[in-house]
N, CA, C and O atoms as a printed pandas DataFrame, in Angstrom:
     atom_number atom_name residue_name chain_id  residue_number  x_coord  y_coord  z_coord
0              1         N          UNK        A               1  -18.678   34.112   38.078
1              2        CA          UNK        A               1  -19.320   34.631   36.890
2              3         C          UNK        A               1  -20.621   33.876   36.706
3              4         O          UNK        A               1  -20.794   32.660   36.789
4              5         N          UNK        A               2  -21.519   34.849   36.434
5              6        CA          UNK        A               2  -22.945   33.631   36.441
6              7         C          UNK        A               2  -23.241   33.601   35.158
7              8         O          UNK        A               2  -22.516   34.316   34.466
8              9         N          UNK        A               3  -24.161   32.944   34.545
9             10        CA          UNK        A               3  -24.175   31.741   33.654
10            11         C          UNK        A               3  -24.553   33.002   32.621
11            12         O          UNK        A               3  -23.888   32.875   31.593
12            13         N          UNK        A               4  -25.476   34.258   32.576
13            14        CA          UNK        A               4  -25.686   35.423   31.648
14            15         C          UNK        A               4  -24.551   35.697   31.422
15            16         O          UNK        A               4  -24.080   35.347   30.340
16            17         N          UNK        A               5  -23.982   36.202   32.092
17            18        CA          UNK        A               5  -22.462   36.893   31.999
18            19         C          UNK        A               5  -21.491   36.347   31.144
19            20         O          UNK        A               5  -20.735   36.950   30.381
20            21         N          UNK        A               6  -21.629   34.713   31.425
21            22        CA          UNK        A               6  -20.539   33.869   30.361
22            23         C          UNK        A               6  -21.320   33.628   29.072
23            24         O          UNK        A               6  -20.797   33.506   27.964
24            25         N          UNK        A               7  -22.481   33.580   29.304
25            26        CA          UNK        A               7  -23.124   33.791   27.390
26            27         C          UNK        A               7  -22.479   34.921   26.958
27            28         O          UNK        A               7  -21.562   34.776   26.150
28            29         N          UNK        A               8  -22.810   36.134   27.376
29            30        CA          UNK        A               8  -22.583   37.173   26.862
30            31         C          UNK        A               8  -21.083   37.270   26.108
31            32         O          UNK        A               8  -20.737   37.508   24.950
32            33         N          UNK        A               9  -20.491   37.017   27.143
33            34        CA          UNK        A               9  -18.311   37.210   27.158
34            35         C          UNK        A               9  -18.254   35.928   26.069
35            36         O          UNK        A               9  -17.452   36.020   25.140
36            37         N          UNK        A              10  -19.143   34.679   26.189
37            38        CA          UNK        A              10  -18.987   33.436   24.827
38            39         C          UNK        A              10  -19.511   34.057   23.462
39            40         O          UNK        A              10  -18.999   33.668   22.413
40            41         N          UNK        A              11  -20.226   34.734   23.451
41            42        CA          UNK        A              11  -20.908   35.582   22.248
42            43         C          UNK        A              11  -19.991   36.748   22.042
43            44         O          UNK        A              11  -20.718   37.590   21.515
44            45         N          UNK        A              12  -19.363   37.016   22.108
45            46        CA          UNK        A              12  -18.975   38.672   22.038
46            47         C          UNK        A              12  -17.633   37.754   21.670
47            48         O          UNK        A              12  -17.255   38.083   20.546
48            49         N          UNK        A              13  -16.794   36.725   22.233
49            50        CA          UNK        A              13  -15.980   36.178   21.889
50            51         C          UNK        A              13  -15.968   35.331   20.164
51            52         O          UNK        A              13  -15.056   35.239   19.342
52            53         N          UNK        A              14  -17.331   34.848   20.133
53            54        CA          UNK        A              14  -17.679   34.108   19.141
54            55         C          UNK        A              14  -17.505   34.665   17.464
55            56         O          UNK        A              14  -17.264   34.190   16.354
56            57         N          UNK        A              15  -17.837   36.157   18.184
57            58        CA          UNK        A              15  -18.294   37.793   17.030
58            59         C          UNK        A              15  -16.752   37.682   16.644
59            60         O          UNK        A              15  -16.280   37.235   15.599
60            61         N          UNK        A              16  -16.404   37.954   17.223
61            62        CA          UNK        A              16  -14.643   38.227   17.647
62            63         C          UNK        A              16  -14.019   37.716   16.496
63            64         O          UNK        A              16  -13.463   38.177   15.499
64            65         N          UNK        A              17  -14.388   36.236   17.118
65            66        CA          UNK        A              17  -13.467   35.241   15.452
66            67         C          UNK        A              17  -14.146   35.188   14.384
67            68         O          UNK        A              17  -13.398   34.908   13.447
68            69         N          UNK        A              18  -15.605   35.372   13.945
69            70        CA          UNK        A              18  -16.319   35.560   12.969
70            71         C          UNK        A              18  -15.301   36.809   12.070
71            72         O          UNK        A              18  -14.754   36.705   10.972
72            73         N          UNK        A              19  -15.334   38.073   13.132
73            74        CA          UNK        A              19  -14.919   38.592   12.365
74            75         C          UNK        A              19  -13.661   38.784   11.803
75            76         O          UNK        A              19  -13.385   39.562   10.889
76            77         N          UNK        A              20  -12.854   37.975   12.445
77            78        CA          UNK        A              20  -11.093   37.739   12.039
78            79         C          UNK        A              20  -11.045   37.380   10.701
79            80         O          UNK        A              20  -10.441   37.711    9.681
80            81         N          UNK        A              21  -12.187   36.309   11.185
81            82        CA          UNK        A              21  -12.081   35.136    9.992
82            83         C          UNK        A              21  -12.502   35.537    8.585
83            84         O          UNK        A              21  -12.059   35.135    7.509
84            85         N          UNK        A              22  -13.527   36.485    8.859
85            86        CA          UNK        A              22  -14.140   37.181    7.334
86            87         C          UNK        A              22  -13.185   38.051    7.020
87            88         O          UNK        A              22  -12.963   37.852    5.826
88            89         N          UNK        A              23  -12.597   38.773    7.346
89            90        CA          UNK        A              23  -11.396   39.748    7.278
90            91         C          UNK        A              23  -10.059   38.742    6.587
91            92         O          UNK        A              23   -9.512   39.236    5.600
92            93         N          UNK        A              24   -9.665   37.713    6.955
93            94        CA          UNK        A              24   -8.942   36.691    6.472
94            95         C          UNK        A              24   -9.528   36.352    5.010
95            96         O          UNK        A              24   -8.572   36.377    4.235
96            97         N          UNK        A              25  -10.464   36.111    4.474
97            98        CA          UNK        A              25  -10.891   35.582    3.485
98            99         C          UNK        A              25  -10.946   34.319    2.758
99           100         O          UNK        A              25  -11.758   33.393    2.768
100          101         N          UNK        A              26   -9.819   34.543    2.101
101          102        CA          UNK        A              26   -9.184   33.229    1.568
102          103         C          UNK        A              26   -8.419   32.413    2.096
103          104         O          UNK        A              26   -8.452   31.238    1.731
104          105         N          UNK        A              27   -7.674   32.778    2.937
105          106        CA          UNK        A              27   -7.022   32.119    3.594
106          107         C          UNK        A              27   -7.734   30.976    4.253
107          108         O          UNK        A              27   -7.443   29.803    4.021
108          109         N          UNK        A              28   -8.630   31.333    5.042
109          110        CA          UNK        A              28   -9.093   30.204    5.650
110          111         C          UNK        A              28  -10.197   29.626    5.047
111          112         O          UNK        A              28  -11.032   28.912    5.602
112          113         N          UNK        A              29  -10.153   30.081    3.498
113          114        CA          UNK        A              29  -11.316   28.742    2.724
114          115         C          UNK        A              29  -10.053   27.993    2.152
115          116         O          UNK        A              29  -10.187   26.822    1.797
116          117         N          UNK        A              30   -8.939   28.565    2.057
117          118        CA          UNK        A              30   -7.647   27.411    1.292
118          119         C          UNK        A              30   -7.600   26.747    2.529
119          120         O          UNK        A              30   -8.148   25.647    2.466
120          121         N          UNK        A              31   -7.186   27.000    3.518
121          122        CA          UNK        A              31   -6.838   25.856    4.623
122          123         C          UNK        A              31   -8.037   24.900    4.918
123          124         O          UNK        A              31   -8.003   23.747    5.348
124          125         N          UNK        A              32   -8.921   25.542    4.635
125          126        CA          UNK        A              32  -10.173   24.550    5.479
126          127         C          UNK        A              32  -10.612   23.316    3.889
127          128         O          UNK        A              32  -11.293   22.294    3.972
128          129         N          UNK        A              33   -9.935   23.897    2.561
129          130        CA          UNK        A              33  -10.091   23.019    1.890
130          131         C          UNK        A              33   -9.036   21.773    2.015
131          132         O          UNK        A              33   -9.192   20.585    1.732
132          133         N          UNK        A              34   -7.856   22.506    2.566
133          134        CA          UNK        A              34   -6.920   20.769    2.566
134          135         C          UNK        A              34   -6.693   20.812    4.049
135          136         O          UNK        A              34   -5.637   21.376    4.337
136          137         N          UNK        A              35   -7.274   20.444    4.900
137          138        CA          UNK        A              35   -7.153   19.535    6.133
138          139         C          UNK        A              35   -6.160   18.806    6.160
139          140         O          UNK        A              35   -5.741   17.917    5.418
140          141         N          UNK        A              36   -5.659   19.467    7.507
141          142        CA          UNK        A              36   -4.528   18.637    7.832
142          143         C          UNK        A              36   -4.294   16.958    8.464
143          144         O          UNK        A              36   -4.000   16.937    9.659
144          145         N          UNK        A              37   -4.334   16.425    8.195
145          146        CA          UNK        A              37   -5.142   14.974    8.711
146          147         C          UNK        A              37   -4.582   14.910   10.300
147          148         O          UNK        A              37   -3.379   15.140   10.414
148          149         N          UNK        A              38   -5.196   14.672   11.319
149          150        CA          UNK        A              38   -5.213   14.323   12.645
150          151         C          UNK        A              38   -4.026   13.678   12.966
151          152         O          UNK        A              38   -3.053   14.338   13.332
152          153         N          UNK        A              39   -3.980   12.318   12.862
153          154        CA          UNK        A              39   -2.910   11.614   12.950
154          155         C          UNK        A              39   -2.300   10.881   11.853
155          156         O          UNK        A              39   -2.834   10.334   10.888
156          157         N          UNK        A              40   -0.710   11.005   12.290
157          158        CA          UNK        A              40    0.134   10.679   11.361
158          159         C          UNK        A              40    0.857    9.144   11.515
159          160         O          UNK        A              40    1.868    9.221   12.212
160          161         N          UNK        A              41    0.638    8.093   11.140
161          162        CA          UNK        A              41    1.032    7.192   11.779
162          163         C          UNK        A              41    2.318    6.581   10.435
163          164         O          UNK        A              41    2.224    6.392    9.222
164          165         N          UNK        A              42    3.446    6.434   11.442
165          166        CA          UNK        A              42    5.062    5.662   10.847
166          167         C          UNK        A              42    5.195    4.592   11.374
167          168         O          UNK        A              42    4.806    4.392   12.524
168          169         N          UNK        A              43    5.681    3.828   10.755
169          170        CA          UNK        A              43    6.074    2.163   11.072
170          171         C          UNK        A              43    7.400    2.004   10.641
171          172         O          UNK        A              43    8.020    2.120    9.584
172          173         N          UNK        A              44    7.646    1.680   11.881
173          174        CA          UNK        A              44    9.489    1.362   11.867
174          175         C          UNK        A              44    9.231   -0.314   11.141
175          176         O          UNK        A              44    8.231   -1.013   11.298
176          177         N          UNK        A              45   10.451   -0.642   10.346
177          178        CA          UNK        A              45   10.497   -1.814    9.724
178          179         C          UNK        A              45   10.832   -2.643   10.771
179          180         O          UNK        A              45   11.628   -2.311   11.649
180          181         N          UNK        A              46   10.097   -4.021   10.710
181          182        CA          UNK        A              46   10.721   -4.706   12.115
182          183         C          UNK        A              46   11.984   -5.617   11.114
183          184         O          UNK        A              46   12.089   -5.858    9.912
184          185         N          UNK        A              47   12.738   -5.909   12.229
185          186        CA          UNK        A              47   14.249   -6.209   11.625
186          187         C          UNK        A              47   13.892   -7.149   10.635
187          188         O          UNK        A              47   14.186   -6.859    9.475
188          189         N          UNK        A              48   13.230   -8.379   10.893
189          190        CA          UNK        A              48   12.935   -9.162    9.269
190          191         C          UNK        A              48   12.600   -8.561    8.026
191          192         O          UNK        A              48   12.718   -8.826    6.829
192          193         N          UNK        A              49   12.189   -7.751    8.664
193          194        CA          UNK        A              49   11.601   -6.945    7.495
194          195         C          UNK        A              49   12.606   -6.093    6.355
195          196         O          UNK        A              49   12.643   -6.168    5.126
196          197         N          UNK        A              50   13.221   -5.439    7.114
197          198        CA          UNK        A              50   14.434   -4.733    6.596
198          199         C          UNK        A              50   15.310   -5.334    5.696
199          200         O          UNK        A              50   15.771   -4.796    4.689
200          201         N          UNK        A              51   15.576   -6.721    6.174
201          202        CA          UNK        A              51   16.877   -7.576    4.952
202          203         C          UNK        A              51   15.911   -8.036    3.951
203          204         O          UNK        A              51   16.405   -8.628    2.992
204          205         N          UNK        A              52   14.528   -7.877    3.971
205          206        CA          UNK        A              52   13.548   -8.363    2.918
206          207         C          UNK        A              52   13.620   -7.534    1.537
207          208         O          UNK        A              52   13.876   -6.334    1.634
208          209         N          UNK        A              53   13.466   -7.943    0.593
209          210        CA          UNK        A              53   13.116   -6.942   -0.764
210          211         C          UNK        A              53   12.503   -6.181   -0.360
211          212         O          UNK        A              53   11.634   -6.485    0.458
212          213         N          UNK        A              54   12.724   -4.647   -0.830
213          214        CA          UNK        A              54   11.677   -3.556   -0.737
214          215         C          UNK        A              54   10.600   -3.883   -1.028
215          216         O          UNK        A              54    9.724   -3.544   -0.232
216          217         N          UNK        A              55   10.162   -4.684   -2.286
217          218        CA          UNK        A              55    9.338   -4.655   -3.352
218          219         C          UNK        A              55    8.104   -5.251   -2.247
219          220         O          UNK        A              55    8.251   -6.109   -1.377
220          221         N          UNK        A              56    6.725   -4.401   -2.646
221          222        CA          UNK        A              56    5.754   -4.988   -1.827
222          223         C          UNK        A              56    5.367   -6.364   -1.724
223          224         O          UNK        A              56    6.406   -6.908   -1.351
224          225         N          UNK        A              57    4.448   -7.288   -1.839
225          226        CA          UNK        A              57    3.710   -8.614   -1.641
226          227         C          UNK        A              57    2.890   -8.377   -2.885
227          228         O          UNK        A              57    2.288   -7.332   -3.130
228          229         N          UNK        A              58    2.923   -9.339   -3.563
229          230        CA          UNK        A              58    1.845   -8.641   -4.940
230          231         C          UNK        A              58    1.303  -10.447   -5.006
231          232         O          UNK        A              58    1.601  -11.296   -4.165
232          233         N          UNK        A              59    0.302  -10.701   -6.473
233          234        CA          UNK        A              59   -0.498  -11.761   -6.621
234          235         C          UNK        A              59    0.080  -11.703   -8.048
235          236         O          UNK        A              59    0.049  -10.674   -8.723
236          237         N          UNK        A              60    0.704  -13.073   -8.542
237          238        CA          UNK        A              60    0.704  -13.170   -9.997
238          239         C          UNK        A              60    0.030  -14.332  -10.489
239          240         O          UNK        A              60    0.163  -15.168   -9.596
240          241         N          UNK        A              61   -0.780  -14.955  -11.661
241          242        CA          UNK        A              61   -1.459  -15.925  -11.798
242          243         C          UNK        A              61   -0.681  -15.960  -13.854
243          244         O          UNK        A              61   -0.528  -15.175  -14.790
244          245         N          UNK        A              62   -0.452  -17.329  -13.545
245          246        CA          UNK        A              62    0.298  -17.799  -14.420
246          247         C          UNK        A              62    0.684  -19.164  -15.072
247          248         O          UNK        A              62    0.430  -19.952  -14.161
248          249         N          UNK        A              63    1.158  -19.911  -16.137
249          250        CA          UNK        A              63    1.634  -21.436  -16.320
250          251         C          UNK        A              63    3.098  -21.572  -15.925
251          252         O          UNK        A              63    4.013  -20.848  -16.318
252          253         N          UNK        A              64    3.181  -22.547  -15.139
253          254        CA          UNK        A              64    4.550  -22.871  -14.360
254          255         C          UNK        A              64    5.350  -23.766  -15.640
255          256         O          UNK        A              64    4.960  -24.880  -15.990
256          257         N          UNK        A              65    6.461  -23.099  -16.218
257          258        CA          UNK        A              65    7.012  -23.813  -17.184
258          259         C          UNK        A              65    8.143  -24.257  -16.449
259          260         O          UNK        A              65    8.292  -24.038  -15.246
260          261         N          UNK        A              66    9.223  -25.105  -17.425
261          262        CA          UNK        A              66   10.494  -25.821  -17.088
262          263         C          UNK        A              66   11.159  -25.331  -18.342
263          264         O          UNK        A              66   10.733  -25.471  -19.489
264          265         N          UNK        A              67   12.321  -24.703  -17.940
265          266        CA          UNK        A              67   13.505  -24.370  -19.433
266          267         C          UNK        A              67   14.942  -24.190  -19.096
267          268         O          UNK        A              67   15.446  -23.082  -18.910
268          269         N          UNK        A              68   15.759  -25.629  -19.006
269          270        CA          UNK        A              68   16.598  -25.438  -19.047
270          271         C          UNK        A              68   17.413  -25.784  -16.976
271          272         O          UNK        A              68   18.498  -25.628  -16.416
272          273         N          UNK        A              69   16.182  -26.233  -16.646
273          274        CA          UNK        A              69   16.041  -26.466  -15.149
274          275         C          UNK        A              69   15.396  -25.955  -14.492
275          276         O          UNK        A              69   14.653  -26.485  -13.665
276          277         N          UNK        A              70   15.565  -24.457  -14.768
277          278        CA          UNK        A              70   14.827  -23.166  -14.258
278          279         C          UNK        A              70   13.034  -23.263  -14.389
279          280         O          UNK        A              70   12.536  -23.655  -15.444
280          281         N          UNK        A              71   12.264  -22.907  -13.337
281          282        CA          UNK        A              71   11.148  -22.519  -13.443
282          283         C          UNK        A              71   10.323  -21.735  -13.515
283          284         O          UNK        A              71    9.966  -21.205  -12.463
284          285         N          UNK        A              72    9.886  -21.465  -14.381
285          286        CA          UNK        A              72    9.421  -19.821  -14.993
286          287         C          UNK        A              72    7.758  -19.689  -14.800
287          288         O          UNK        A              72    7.068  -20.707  -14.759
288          289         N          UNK        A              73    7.184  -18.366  -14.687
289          290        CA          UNK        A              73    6.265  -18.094  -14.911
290          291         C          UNK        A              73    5.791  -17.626  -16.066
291          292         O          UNK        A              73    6.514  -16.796  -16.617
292          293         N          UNK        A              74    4.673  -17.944  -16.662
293          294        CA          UNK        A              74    4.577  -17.353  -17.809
294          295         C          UNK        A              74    3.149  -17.079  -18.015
295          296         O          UNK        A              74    2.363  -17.943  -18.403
296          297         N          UNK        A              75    2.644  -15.195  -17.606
297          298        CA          UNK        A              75    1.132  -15.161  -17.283
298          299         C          UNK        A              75    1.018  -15.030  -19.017
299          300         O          UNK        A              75    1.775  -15.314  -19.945
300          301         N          UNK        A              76   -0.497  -14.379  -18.894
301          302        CA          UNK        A              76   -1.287  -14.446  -20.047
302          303         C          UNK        A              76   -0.838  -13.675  -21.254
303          304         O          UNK        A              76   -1.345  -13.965  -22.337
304          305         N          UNK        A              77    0.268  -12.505  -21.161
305          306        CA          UNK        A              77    0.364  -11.879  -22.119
306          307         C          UNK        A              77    1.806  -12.859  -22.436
307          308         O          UNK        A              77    2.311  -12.554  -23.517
308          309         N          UNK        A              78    2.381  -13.723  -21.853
309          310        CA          UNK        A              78    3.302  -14.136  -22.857
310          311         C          UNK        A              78    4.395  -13.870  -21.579
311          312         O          UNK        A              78    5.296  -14.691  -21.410
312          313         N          UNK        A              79    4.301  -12.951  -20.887
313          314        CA          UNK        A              79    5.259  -12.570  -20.083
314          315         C          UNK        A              79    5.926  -13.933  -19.282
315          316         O          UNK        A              79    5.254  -14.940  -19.059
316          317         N          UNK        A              80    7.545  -13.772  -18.838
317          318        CA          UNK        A              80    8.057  -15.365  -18.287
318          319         C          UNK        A              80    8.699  -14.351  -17.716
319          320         O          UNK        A              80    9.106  -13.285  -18.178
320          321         N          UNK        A              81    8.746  -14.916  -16.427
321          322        CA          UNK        A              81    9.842  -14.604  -14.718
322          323         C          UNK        A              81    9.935  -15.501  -14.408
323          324         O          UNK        A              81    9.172  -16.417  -14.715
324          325         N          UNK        A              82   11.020  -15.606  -13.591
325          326        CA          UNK        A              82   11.623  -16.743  -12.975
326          327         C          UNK        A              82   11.586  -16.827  -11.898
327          328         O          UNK        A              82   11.728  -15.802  -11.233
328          329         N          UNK        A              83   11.362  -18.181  -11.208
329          330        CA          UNK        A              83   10.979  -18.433   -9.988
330          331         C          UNK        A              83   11.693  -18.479   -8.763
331          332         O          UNK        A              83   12.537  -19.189   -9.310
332          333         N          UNK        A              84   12.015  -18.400   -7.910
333          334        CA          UNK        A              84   13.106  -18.206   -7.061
334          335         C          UNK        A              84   13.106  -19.892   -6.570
335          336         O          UNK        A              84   14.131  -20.574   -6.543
336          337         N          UNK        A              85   12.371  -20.159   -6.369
337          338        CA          UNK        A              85   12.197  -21.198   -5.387
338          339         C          UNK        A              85   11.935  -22.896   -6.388
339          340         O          UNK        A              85   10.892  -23.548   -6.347
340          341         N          UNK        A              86   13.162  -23.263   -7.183
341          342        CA          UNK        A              86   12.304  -24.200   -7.852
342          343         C          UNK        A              86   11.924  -25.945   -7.337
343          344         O          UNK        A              86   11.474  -26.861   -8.025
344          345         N          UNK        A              87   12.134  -25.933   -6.543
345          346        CA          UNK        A              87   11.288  -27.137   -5.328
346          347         C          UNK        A              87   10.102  -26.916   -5.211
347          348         O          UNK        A              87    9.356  -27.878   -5.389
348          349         N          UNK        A              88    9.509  -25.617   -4.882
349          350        CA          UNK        A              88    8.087  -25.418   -4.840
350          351         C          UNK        A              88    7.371  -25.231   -5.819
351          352         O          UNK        A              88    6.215  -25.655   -5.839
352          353         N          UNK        A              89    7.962  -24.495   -6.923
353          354        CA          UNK        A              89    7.177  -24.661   -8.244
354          355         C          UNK        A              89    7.518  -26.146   -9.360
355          356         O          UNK        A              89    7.203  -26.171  -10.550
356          357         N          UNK        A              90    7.910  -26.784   -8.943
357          358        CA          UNK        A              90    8.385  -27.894   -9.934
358          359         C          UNK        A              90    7.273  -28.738   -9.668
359          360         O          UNK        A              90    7.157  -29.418  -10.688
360          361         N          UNK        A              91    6.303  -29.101   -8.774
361          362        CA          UNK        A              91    5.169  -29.608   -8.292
362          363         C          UNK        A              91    4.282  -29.460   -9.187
363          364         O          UNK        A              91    3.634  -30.400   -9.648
364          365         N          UNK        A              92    4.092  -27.654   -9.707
365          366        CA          UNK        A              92    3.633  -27.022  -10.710
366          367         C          UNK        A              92    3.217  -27.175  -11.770
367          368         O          UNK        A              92    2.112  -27.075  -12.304
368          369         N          UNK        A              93    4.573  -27.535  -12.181
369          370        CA          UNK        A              93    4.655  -27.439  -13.769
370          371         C          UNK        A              93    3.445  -27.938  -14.916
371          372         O          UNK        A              93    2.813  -28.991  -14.839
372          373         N          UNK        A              94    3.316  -26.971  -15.912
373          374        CA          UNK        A              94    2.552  -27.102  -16.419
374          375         C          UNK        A              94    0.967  -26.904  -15.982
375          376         O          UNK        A              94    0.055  -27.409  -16.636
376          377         N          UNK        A              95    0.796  -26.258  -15.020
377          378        CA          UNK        A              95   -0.189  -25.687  -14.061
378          379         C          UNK        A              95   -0.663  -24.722  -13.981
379          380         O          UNK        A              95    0.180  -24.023  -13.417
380          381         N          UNK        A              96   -1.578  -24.095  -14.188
381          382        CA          UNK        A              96   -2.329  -22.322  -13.569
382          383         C          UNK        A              96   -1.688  -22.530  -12.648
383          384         O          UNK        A              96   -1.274  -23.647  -12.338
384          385         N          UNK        A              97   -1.428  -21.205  -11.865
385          386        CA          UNK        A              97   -0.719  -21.086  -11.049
386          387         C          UNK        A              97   -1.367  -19.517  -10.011
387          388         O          UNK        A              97   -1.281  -18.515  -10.721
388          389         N          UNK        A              98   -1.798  -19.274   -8.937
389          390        CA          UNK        A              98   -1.485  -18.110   -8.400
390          391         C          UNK        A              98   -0.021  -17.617   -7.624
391          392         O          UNK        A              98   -0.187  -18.070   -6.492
392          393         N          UNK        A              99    0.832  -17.181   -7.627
393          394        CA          UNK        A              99    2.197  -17.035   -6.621
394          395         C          UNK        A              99    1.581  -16.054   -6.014
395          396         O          UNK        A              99    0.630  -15.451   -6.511
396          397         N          UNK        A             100    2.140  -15.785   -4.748
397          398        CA          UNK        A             100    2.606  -14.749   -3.794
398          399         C          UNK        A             100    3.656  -14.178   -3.703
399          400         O          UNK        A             100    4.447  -14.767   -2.965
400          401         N          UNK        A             101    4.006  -13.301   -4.124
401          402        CA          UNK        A             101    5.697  -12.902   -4.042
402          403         C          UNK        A             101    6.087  -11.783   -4.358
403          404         O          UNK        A             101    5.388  -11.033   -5.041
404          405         N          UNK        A             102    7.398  -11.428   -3.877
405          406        CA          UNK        A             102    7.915   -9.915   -4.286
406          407         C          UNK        A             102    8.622  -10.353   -6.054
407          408         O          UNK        A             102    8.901  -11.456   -6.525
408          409         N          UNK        A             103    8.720   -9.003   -6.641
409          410        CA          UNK        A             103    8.978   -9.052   -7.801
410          411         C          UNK        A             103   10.542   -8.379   -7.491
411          412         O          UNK        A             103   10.524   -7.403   -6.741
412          413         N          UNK        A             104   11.456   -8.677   -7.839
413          414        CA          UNK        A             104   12.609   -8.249   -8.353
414          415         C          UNK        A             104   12.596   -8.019  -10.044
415          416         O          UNK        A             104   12.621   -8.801  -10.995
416          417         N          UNK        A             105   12.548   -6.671   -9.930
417          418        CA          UNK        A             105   12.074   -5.983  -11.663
418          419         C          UNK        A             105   12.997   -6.413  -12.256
419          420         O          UNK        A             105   12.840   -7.037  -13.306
420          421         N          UNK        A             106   14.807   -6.057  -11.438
421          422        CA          UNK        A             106   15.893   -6.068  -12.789
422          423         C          UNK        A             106   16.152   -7.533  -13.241
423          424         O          UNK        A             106   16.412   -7.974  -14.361
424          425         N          UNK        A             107   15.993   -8.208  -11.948
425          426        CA          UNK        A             107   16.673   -9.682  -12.318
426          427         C          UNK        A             107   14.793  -10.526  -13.176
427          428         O          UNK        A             107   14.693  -11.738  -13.367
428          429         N          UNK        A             108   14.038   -9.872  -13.396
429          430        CA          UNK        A             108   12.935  -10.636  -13.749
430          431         C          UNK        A             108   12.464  -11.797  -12.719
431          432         O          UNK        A             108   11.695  -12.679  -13.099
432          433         N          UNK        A             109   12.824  -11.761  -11.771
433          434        CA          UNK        A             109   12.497  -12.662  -10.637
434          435         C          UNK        A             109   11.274  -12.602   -9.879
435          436         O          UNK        A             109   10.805  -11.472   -9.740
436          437         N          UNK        A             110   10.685  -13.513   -9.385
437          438        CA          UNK        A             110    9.204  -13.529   -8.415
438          439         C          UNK        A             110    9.953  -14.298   -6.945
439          440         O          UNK        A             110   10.501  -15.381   -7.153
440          441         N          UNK        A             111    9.965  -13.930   -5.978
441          442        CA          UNK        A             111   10.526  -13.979   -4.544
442          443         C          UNK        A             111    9.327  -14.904   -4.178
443          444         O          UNK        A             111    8.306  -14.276   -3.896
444          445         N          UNK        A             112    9.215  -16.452   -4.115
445          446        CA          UNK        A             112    7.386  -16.981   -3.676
446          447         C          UNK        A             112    7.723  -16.710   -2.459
447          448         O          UNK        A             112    8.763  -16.964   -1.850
448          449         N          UNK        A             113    6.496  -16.018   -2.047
449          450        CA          UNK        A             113    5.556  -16.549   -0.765
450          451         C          UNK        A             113    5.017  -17.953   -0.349
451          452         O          UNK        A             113    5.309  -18.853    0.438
452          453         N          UNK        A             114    4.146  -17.685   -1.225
453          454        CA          UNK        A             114    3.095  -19.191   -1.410
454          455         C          UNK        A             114    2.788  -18.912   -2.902
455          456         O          UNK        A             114    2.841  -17.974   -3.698
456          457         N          UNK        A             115    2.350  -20.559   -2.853
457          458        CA          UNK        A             115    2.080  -20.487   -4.497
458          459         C          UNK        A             115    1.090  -21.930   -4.524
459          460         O          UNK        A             115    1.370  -22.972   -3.932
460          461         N          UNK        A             116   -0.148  -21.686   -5.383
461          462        CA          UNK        A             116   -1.061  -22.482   -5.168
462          463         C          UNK        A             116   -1.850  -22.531   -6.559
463          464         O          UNK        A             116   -2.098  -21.513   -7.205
464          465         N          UNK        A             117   -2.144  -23.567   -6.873
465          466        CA          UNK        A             117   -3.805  -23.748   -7.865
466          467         C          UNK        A             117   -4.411  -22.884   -8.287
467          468         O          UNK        A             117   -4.918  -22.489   -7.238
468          469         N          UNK        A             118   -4.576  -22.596   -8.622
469          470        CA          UNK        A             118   -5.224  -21.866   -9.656
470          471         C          UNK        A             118   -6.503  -22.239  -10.048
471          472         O          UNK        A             118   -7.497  -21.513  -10.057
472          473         N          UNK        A             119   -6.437  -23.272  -10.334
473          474        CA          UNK        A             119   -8.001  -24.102  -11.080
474          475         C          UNK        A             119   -9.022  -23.931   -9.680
475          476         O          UNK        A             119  -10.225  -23.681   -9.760
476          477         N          UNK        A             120   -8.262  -24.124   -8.385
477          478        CA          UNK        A             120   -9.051  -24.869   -7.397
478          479         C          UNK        A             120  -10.281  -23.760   -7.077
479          480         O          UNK        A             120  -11.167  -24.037   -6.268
């Protein structure tokens, strides 16, 4: 096939779907408004991960209190959670504080990550 010939049969092809497509109407201005995204990417939990709290990694900044043994957080609105870890926050006490940690909503708990200064 020489190179006229395949313009022609690419054009006459081109007409082709023009005109499907105008004949379609709406259809293909709804689809072409929500795009289907390319790739879909899933992440298997790696096994540490899995026995971990659901709850994401979050940032809380707060005063590290003492009540009763327990070590609590207590940010700016007054709010107090309790610390999981009180070896690492007892260093704290009485301190700004940033934690790292998952939140356990029901038990009011903060899961530390890390937990550091605040002032610094």
């Amino acid at each position: 096939m020489n190179s006229a010939h395949r313009s022609v049969v690419l054009g006459l092809a081109t007409c082709a779907l023009m005109i499907i497509a105008a004949s379609c109407g709406s259809a293909i201005t709804e689809v072409a408004a929500f795009p289907m995204p390319l790739l879909q990417v899933h992440r298997e939990p790696q096994p540490d991960q899995a026995q971990q709290d659901p709850a994401q990694l979050a940032f809380f900044t707060g005063t590290v209190v003492e009540r009763s043994g327990e070590y609590l957080l207590r940010d700016s609105s007054g709010q107090v959670y309790k610390l999981d870890d009180a070896t690492r926050a007892k260093r704290f006490e009485g301190k700004k504080v940033e934690v790292e940690g998952r939140l356990d909503e029901d038990a009011k708990m903060i899961h530390i990550e890390s937990i550091k200064d605040a002032r610094v």
